[in-house]
RODO-2510 file (C-alpha; in nm, 4 decimals, decimal comma):
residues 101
     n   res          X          Y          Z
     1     x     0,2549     1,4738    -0,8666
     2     x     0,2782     1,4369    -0,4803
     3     x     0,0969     1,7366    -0,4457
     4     x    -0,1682     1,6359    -0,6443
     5     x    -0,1866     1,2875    -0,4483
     6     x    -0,1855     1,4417    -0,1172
     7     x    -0,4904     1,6914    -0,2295
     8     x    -0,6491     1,3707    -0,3540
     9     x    -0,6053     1,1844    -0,0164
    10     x    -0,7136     1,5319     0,1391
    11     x    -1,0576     1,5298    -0,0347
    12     x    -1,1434     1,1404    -0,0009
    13     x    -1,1515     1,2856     0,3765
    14     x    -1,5018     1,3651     0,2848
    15     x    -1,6093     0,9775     0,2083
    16     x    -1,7061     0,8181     0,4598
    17     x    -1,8126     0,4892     0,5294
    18     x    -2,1654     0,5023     0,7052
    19     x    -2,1614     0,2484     0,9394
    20     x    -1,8886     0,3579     1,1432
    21     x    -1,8805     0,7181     1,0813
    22     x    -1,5210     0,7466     0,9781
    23     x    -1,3652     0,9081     0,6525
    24     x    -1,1925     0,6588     0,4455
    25     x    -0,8251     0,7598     0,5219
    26     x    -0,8866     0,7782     0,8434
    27     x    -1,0108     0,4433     0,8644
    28     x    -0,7294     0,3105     0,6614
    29     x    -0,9030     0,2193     0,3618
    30     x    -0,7195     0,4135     0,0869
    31     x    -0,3821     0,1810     0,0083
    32     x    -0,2395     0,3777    -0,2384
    33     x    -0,3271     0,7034    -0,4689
    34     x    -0,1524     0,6885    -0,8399
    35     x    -0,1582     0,9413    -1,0952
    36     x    -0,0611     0,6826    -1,4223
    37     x    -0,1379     0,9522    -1,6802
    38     x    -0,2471     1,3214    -1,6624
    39     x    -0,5762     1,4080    -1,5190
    40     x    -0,6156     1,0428    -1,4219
    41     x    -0,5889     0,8509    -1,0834
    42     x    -0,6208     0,5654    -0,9964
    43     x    -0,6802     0,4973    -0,6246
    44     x    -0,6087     0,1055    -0,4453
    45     x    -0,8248     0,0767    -0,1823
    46     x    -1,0259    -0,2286     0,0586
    47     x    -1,3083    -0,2611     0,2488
    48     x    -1,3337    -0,3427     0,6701
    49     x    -1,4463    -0,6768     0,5481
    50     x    -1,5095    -0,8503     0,1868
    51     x    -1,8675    -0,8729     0,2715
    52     x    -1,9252    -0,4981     0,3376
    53     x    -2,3042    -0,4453     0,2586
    54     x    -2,2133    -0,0723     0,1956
    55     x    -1,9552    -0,1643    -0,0287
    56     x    -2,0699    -0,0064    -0,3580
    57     x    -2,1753     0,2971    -0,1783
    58     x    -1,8185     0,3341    -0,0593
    59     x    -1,6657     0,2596    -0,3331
    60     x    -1,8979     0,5140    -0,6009
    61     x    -1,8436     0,7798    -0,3345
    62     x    -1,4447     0,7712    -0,3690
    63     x    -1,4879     0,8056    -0,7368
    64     x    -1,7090     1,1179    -0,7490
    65     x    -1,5132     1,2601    -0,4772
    66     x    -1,2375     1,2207    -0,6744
    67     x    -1,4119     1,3258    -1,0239
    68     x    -1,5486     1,5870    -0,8567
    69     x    -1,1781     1,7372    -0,8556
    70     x    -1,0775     2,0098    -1,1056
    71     x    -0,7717     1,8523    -1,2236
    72     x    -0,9235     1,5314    -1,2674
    73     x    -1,1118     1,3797    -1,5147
    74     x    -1,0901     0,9694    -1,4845
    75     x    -1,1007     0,7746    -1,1807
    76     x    -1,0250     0,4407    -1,1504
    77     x    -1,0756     0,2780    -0,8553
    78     x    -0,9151    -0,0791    -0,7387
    79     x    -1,0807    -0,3138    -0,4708
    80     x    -0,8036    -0,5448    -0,2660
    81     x    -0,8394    -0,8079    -0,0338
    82     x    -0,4680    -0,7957    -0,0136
    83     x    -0,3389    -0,7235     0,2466
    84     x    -0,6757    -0,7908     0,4804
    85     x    -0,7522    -0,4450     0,7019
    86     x    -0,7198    -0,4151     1,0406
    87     x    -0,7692    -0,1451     1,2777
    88     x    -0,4250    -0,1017     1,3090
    89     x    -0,4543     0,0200     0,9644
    90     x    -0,6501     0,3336     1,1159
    91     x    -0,4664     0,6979     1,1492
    92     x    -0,4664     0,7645     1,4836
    93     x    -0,7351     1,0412     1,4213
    94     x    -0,9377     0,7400     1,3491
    95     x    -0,8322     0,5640     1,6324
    96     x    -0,9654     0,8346     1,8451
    97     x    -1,2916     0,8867     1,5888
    98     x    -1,3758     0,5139     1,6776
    99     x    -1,3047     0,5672     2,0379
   100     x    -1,5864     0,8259     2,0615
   101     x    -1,8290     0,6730     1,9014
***
């Protein structure tokens, strides 16, 4: 299962959100990746801030890239608020992504 949740968090490295430029595990947006029954996740995610005018953009793109996967055949994917992001929430890939932009 880990495997499988660390090839998820892998591929939502190709989502990014298109104001800053930044994948969405990079950025820190992706809480928390569950697989609650076979060939189903269900990923826990945020936004930078609740009024995000990209937000369903964002959030559709995390669950094709996710049904796009082979082993995969529902997404589910959860908006929080809770706890709010900050930058410190960023990998420090995305630290230095921000830094050169």
């Amino acid at each position: 299962m880990t495997d499988l949740k660390n090839k998820i968090r892998e591929n939502l490295k190709t989502v990014y959100d298109p104001e800053l430029n930044i994948n969405v595990v990079d950025l820190g947006l992706i809480y928390d990746i569950d697989i609650p029954e076979p060939r189903t996740a269900k990923v826990l995610m945020t936004l930078t801030t609740p009024g995000c005018p990209l937000h369903d953009s964002i959030v559709s793109g995390i669950k094709y890239c996710v049904m796009g996967m082979e082993e995969i055949d529902h997404a589910n994917v959860h908006l929080t608020w809770e706890p709010a992001w900050t930058p410190d929430m960023m990998t420090e890939d995305g630290k230095r992504m921000l830094q050169g932009s």
